[in-house]
N, CA, C and O of each residue as an XYZ file, in Angstrom:
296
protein
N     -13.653      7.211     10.407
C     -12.807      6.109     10.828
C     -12.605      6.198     12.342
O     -12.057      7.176     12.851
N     -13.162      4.916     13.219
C     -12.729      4.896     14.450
C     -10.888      5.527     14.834
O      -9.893      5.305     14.144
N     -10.965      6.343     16.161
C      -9.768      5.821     16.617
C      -9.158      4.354     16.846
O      -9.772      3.338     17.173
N      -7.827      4.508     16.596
C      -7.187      3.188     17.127
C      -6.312      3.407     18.192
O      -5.429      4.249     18.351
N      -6.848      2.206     19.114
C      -6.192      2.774     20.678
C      -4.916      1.949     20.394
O      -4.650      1.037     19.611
N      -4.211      2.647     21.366
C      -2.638      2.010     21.095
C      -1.493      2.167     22.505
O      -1.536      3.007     23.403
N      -0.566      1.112     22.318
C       0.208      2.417     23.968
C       1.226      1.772     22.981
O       1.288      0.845     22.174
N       2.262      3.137     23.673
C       3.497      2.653     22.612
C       4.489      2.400     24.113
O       4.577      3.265     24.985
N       5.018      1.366     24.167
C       5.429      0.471     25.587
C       7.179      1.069     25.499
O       7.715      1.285     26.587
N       8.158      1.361     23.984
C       9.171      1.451     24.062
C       9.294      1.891     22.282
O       8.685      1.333     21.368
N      10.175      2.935     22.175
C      10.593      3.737     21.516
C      12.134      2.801     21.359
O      13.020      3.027     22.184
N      12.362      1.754     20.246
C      13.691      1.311     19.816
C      14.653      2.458     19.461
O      15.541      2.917     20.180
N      14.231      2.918     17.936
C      15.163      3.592     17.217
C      14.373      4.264     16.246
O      13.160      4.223     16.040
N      15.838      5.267     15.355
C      14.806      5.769     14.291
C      15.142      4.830     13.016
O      15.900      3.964     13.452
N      15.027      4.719     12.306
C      15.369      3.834     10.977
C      15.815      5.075     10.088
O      16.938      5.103      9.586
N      15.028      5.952      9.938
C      15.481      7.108      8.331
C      14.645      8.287      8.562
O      13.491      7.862      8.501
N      14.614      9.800      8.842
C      14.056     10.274      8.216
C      13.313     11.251      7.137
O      13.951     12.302      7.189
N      12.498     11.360      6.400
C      12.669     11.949      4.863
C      12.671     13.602      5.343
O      12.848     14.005      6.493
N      12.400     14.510      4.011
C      12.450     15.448      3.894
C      11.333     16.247      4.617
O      11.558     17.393      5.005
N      10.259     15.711      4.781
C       9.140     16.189      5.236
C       9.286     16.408      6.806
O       8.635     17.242      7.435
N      10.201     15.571      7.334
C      10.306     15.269      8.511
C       9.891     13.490      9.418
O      10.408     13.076     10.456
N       8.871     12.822      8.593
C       8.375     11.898      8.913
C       9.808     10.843      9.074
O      10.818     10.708      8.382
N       9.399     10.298     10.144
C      10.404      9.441     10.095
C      10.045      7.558     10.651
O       9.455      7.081     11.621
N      10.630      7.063      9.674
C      10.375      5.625     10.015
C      10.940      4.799     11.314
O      12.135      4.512     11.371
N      10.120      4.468     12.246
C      10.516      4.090     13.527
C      10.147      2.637     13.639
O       9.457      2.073     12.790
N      10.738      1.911     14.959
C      11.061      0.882     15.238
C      10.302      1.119     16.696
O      10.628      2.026     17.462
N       9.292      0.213     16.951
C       8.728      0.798     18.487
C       7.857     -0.658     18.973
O       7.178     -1.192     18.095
N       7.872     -1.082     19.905
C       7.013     -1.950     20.687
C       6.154     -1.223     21.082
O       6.240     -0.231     21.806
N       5.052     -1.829     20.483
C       3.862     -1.211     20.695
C       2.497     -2.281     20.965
O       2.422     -3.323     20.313
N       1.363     -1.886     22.058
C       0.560     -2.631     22.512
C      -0.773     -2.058     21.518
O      -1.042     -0.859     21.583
N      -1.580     -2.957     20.609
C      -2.693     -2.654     19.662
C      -3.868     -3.300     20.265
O      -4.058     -4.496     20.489
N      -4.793     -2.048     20.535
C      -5.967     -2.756     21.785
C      -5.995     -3.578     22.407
O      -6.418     -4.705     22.150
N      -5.428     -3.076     23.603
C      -4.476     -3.868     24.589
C      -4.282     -4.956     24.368
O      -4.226     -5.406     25.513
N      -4.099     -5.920     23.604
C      -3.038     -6.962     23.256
C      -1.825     -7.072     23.246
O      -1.204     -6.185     22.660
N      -1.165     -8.036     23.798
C       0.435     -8.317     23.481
C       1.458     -7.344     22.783
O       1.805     -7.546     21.619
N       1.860     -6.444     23.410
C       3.379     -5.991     22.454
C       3.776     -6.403     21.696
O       4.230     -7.532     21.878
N       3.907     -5.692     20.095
C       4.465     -6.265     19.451
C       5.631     -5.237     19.065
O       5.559     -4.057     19.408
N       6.417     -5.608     18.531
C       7.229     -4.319     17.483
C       6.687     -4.171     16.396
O       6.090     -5.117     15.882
N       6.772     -2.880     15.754
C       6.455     -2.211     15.176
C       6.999     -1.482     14.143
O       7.464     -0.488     14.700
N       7.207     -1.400     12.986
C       8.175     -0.572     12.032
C       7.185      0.244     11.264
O       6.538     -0.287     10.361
N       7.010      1.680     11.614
C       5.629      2.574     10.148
C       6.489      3.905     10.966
O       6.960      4.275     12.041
N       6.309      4.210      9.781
C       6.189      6.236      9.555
C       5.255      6.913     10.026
O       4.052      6.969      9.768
N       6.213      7.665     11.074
C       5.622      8.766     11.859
C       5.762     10.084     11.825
O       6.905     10.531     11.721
N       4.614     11.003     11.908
C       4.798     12.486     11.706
C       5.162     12.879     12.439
O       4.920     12.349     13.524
N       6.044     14.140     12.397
C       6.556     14.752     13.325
C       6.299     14.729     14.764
O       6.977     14.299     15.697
N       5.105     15.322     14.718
C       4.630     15.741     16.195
C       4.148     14.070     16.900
O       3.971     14.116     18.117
N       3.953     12.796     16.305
C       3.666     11.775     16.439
C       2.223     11.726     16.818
O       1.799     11.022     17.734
N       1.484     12.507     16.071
C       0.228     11.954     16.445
C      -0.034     11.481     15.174
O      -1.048     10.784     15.161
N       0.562     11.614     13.988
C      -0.096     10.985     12.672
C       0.986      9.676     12.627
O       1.976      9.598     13.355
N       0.513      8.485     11.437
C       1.176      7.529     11.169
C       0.713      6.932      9.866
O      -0.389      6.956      9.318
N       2.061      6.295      9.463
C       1.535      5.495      8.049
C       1.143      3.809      8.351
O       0.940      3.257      9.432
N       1.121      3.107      6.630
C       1.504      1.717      7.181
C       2.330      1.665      7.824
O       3.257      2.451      8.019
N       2.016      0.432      8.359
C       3.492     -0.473      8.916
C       3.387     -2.068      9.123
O       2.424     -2.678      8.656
N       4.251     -2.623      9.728
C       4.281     -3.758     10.202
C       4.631     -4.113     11.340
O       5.549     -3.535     11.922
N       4.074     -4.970     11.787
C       4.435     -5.845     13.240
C       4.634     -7.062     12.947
O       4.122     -7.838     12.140
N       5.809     -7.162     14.048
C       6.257     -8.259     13.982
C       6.794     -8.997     16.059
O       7.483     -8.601     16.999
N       5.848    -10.274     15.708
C       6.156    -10.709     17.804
C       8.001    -11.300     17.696
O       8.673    -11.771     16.778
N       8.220    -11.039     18.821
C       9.715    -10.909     19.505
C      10.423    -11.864     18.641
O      11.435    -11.501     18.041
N       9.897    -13.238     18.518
C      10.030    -14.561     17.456
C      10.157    -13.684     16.426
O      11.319    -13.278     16.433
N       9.558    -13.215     15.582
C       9.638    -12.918     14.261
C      11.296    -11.670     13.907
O      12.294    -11.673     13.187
N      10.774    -10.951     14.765
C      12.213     -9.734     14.780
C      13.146    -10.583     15.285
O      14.107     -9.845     15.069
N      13.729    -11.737     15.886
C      14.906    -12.250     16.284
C      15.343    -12.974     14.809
O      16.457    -12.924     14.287
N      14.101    -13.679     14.280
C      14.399    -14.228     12.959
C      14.751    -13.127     11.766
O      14.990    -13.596     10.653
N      14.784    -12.055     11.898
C      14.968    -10.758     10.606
C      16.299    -10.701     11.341
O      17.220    -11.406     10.929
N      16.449    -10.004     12.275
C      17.937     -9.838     12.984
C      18.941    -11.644     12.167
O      19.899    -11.607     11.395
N      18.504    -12.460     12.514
C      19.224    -13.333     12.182
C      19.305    -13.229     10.076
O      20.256    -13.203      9.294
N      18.683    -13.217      9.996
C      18.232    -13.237      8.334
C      19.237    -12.417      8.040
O      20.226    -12.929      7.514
N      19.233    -11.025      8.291
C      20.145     -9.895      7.946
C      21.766    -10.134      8.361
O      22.591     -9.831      7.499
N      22.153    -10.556      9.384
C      23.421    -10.970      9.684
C      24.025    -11.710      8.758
O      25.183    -11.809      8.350
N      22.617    -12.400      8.415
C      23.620    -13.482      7.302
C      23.749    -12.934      5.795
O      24.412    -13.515      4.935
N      23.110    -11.872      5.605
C      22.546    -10.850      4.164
C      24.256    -10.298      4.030
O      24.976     -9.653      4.791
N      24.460    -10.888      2.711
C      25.470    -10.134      2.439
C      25.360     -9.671      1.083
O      25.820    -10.313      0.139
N      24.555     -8.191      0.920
C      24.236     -7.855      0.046
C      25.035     -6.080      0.361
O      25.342     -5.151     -0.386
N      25.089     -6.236      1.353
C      24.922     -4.439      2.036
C      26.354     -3.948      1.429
O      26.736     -2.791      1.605
């Protein structure tokens, strides 16, 4: 499997993480050099490994931020 080039532009937050140590992060990140996006996947410790995840452009995370404000489930 090719590398996948990546720059990670900004480190948000952590979201959770498990027992192993991996922890689910929140990060703007540039995917062969294209546009920043944010980013939500599980990262290994030392951060060179990673799981799925998802991206989502600035539009999309303002619309979850809004979605959740209105979530009254919590």
């Amino acid at each position: 499997m090719p590398d996948i080039n990546y720059e990670i532009i900004k480190e948000v937050g952590t979201l959770s993480t498990n027992p192993t140590g991996w922890e689910k992060k929140l990060k703007l990140i540039s995917w062969l050099g294209r546009d920043a996006k944010y980013d939500i996947r599980d990262w290994a410790p030392d951060g060179e490994k990673m799981g799925k995840g998802i991206t989502l452009t600035a539009e999309e995370l303002k619309a979850l931020k809004e979605l959740l404000a209105d979530y009254n489930e919590f």
